[in-house]
C-alpha positions in Angstrom: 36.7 15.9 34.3 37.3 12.2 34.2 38.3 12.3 37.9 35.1 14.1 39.0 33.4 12.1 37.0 34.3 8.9 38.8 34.2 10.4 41.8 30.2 11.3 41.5 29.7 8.1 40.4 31.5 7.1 43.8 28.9 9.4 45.8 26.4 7.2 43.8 26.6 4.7 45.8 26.8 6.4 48.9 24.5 9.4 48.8 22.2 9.0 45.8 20.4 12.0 47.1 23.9 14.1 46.5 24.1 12.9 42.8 20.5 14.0 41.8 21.3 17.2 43.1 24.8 18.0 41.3 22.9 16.1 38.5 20.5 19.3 38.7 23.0 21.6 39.1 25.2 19.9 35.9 21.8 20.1 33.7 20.9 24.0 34.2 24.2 25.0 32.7 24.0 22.1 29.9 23.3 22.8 26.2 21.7 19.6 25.7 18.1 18.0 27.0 17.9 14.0 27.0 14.9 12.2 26.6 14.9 8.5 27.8 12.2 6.2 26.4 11.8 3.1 28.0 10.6 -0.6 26.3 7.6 -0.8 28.7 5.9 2.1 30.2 4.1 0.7 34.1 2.4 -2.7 32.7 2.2 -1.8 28.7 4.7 -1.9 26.3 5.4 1.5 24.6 4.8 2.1 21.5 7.5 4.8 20.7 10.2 2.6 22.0 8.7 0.1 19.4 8.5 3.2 16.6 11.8 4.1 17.5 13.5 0.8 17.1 11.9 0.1 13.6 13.0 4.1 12.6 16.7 3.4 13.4 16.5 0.4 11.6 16.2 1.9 8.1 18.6 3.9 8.7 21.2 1.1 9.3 20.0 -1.1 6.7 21.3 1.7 3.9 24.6 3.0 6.2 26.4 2.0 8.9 28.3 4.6 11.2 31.5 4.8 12.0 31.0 4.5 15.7 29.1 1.2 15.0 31.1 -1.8 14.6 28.1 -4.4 15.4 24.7 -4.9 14.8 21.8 -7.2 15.8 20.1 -9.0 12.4 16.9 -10.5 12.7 14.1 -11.7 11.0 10.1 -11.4 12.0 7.7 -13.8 12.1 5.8 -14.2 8.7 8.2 -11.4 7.5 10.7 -11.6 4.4 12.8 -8.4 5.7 15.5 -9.0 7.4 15.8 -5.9 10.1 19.1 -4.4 12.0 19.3 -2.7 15.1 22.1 -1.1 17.5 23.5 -3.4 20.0 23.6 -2.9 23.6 25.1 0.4 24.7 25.4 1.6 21.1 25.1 5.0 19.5 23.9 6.3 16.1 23.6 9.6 14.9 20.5 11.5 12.7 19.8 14.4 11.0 16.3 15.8 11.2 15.4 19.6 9.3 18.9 20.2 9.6 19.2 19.1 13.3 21.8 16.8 14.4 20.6 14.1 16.8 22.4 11.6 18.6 20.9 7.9 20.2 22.0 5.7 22.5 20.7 2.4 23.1 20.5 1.2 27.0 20.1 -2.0 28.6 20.7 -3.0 31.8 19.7 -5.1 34.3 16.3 -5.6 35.9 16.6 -6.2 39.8 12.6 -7.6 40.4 11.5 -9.7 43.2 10.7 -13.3 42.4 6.8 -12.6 41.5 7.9 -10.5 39.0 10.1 -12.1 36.9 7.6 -13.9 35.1 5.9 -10.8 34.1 9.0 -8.5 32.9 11.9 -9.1 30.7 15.1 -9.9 32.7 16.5 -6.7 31.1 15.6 -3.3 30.9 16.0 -1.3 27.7 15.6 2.3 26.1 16.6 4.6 24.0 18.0 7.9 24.8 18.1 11.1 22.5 20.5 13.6 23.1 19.6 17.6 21.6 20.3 21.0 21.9 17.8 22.5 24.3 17.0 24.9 21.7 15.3 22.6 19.5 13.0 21.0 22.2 9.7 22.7 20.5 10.9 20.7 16.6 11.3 17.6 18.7 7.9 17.6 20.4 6.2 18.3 17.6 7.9 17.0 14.3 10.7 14.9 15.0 9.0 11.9 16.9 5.8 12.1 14.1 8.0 12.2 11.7 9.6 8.7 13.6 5.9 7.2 13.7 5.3 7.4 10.0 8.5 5.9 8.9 8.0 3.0 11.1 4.3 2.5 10.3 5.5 2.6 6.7 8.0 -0.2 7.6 5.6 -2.6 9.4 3.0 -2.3 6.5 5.7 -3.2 4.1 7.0 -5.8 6.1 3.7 -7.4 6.6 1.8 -9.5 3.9 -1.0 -8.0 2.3 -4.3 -9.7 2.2 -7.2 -10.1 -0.7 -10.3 -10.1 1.3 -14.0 -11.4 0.1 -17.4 -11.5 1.6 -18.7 -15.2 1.0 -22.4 -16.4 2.9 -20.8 -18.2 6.0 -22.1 -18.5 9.2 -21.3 -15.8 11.4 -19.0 -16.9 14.3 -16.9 -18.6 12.3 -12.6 -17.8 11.6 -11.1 -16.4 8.5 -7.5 -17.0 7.5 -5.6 -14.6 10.2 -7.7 -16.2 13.1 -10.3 -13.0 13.1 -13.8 -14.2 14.2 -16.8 -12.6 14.0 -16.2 -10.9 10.5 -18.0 -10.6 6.9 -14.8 -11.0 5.3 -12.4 -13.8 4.2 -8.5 -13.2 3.4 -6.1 -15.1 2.0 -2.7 -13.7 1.3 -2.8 -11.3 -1.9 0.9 -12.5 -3.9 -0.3 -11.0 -7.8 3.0 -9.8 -9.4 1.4 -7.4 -10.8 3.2 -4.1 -10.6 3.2 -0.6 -12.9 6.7 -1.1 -14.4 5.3 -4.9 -16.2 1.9 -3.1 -16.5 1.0 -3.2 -20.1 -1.3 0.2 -20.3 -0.2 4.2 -22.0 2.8 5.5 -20.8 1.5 8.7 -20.7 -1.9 7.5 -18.7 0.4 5.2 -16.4 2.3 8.3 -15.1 -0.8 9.8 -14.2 -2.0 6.9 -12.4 0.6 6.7 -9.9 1.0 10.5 -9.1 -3.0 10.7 -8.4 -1.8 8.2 -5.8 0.9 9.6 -4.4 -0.6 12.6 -4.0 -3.7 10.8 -2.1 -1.5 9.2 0.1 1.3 11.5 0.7 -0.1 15.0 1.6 -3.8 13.7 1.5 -4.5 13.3 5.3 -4.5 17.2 6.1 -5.5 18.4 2.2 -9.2 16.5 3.2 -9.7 17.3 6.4 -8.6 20.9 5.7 -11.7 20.6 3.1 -14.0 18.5 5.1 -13.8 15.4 2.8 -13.7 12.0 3.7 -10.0 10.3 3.0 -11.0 8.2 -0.2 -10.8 8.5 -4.1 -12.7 6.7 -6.6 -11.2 5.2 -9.8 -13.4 3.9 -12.9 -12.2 1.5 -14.6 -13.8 1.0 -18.0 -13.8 -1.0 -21.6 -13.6 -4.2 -23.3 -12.7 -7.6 -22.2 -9.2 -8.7 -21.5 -7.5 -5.2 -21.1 -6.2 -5.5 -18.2 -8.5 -3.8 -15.1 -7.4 -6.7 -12.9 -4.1 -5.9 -13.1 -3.7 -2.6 -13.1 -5.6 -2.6 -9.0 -3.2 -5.6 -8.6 -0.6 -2.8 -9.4 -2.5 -0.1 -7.4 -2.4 -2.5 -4.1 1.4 -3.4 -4.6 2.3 0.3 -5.4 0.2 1.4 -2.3 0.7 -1.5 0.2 -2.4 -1.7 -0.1 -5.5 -4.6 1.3 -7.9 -5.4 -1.6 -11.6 -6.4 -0.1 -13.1 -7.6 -3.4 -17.0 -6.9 -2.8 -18.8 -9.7 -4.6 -22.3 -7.7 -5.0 -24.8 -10.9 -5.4 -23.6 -11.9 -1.9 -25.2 -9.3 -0.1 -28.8 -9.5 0.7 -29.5 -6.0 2.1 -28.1 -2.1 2.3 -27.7 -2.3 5.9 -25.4 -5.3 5.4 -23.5 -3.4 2.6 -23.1 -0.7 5.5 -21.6 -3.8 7.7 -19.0 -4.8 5.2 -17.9 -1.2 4.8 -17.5 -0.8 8.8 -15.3 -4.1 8.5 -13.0 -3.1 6.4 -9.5 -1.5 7.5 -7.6 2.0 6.4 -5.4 1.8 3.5 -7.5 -0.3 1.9 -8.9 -0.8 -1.9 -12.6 -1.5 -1.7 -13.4 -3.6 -5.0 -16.4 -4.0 -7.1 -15.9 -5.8 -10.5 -18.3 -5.2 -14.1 -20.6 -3.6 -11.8 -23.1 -3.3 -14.5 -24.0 -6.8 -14.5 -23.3 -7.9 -10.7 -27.2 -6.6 -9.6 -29.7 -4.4 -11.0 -28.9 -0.5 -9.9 -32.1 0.8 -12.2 -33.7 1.6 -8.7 -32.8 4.5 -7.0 -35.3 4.3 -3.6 -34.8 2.4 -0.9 -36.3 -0.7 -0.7 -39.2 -1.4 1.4 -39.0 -4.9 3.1 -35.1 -4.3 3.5 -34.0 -8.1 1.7 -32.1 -6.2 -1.7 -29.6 -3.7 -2.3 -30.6 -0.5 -3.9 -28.8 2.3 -5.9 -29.3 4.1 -3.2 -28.1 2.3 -0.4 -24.5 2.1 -3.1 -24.5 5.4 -3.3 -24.5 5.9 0.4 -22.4 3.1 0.9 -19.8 4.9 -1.3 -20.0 8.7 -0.4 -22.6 9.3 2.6 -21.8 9.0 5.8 -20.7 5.5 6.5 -17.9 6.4 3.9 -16.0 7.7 6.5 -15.5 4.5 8.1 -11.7 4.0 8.2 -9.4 6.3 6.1 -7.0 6.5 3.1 -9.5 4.4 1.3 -9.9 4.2 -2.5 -13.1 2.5 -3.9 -13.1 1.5 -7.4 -15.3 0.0 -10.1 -14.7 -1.8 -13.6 -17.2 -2.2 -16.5 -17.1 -3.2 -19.8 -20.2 -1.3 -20.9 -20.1 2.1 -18.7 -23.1 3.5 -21.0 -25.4 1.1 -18.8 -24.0 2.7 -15.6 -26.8 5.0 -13.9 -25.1 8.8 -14.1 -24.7 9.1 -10.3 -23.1 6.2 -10.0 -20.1 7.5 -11.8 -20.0 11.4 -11.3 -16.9 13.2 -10.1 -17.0 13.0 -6.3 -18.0 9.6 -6.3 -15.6 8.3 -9.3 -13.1 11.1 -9.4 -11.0 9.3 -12.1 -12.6 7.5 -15.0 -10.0 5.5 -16.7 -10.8 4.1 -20.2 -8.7 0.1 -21.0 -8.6 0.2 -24.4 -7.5 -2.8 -27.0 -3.4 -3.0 -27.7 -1.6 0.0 -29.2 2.1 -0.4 -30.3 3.6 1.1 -27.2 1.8 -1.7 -25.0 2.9 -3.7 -27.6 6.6 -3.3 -27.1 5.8 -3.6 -23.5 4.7 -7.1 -23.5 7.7 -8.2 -26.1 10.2 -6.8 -22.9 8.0 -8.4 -20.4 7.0 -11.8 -21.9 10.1 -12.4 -24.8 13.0 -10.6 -22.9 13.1 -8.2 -25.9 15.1 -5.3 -26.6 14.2 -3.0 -29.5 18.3 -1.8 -30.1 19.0 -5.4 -30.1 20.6 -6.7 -33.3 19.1 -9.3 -35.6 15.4 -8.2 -35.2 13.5 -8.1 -38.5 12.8 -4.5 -38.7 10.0 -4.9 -41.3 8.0 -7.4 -38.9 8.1 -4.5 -36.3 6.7 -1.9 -38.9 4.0 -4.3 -40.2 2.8 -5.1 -36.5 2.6 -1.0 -36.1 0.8 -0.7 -39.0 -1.6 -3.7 -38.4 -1.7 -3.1 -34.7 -3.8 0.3 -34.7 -6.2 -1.0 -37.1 -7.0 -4.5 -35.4 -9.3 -4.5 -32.4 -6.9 -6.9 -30.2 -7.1 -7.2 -26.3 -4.0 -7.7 -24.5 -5.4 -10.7 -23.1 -5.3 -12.4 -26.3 -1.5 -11.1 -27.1 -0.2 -12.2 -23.9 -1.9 -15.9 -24.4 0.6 -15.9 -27.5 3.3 -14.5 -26.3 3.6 -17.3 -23.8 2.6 -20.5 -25.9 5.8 -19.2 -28.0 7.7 -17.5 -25.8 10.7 -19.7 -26.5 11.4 -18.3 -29.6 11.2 -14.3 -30.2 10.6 -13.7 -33.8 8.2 -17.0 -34.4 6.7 -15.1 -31.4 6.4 -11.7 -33.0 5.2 -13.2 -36.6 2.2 -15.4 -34.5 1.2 -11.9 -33.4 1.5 -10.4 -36.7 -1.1 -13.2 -37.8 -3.3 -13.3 -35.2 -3.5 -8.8 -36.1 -4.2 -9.7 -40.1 -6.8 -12.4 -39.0 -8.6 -9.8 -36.6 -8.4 -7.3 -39.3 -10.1 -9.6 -41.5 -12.6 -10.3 -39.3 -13.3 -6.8 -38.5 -13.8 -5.8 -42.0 -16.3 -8.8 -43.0 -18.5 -7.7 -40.3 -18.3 -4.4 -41.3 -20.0 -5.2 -44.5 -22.4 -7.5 -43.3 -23.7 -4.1 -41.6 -23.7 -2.3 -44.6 -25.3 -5.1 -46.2 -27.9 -4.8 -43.3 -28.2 -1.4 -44.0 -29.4 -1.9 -47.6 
């Protein structure tokens, strides 16, 4: 084989027209189909050779095969990932649906004329996949999609994430990435925030993050299948300080998410509130903070000379037609008076989770003690009676987890003067709580 082999490859060079044909006859009686995909396809670079390379490279940052005994390691620009890929003339193997697959990565040499040199690279490369004929139909149709959304997945989590907002600028000008032309400004979005330091219910937490994996996961064919625009609302709702910042902080990092904070008193009109919507980009989390005192929404036409914004032109803005602008986009408001909120501002459909922040429980509690004081409840040495006076005091004390935090980290050095400043700040809330409680009985009298 070796010796017929070598002996083609002689004829090569001879009689190219005699290898193509015995090539021909080699490939009816194969097993196996090939498909070559080249780095740039006529003028353009391709795309799947791009898709490709990112796919292969999660799979050799977790393993690395036998039959690979060097890899390329670089870094991208504005990237902290650092990201492998096969050498020149080196193999890998996959596993798709039970399928085994089999790479090869190509370069050779361009031969180009003189005028072209400055336009392609000096070498050519591509990747070649090597499969059983039979399986040609799973490779068309699930294999390479399945390729694309691994490596979309990887570029958005190698990319920063932004934090836009819609200042009064004059138009023309540039925001932060060099975009002209735009209603929005972005600067990087770096908030830590993330729902394993979240301070919120367990039990409410959980559900938060499987409503969004189950948007973002199988929702693309579940709402087209129904006829639904790709978006979910979220309300966000009660007193000061409970954290409604942080827990979209946590939505965006848990989603890979942009955040276009909509700052309402900006916007003069509803047919600019329909430009901002058009400018901002899929996979996305459209912002509008305490909504109930950003503009008045008590008037549901539209308005006649065109200069405010109606609760109307929200309403459309959030689930007419212009919602469809872009995809995979969750709009979501935060209050902390939702009784003031007009009734079809907030109906399912339009807010399809309402999400109540209430004041520090004991569970949230113990989570700030492990986030802020390093704190672990089978530790030894704790003062078990300070633990059971703050459960006691806790559920009776009207206490935002604003205010715990604040002393958490003023005495944060020490762990149990920590946990008694708490226990006094509860008693003096308590007492506060109950003296105005009867000067309204008093009232009342």
């Amino acid at each position: 084989m070796a010796s017929l082999l070598a002996f083609i490859a002689f004829l090569q060079t001879l009689f190219p027209p005699i290898l193509s044909f015995t090539t021909t006859i080699f490939s009816s009686f194969s097993s196996y189909l090939y498909f070559d995909i080249t780095d740039i396809d006529g003028f353009n670079t391709n795309e799947l050779y791009s898709a490709v390379q990112l796919y292969l490279t999660s799979s050799l940052s977790t393993t690395t095969p036998a039959a690979t005994t060097r890899l390329s390691l670089t870094r991208q620009l504005n990237s902290s990932a650092l990201t492998f890929s096969l050498q020149n003339n080196a193999s890998i193997s996959d596993q798709f649906n039970g399928v085994s697959l089999q790479w090869l990565h190509i370069v050779t040499p361009r031969h180009l004329h003189n005028t072209w040199r400055t336009i392609f690279p000096e070498h050519k490369r591509q990747f070649t996949l090597k499969f059983k004929k039979q399986h040609k139909s799973l490779i068309l149709n699930s294999y390479f999609d399945h390729i694309t959304q691994i490596a979309n997945d990887i570029r958005r989590r190698n990319q920063d994430r932004y934090l836009f907002t819609n200042p009064r600028r004059a138009s023309g000008s540039f925001d932060s990435r060099g975009f002209t032309n735009t209603p929005w400004e972005a600067v990087p979005f770096k908030h830590p925030s993330t729902f394993e330091t979240l301070a919120i219910d367990p039990i409410k937490k959980q559900e938060i993050m499987e409503d969004l994996r189950d948007f973002t996961r199988n929702g693309k064919s579940f709402y087209k299948k129904t006829g639904r625009a790709w978006k979910r609302g979220y309300l966000l709702y009660g007193p000061l300080g409970t954290g409604k910042s942080s827990l979209i902080a946590a939505m965006a990092n848990f989603l890979e998410f942009d955040i276009y904070d909509l700052e309402l008193t900006e916007v003069e009109s509803n047919s600019e509130l329909k430009t901002l919507l058009m400018k901002t980009t899929s996979k996305s989390i459209v912002v509008i903070e305490d909504i109930d005192c950003s503009i008045d929404l008590s008037n549901r036409k539209n308005s006649k000379n065109g200069d405010s914004i109606t609760l109307s032109g929200l309403l459309n803005f959030m689930d007419g037609l212009w919602s469809c602008c872009g995809s995979e986009k969750i709009f979501v408001f935060t209050t902390n008076h939702v009784e003031k909120l007009d009734p079809a501002l907030v109906r399912s459909g339009r807010m399809d989770m309402h999400i109540l922040m209430s004041f520090c429980s004991f569970p949230l509690l113990k989570i700030l003690f492990r986030n802020y004081l390093d704190w672990n409840e089978e530790e030894e040495g704790w003062d078990g009676g300070v633990l059971k006076e703050l459960e006691e005091s806790i559920e009776r004390a009207e206490m935002s987890v604003a205010d715990v935090c604040e002393i958490l980290i003023k005495n944060r050095r020490e762990k149990g003067k920590a946990m008694r400043r708490v226990l006094e700040a509860l008693n003096v809330k308590k007492m506060k709580m109950k003296m105005k409680n009867v000067e309204r009985e008093d009232c009342k009298d």
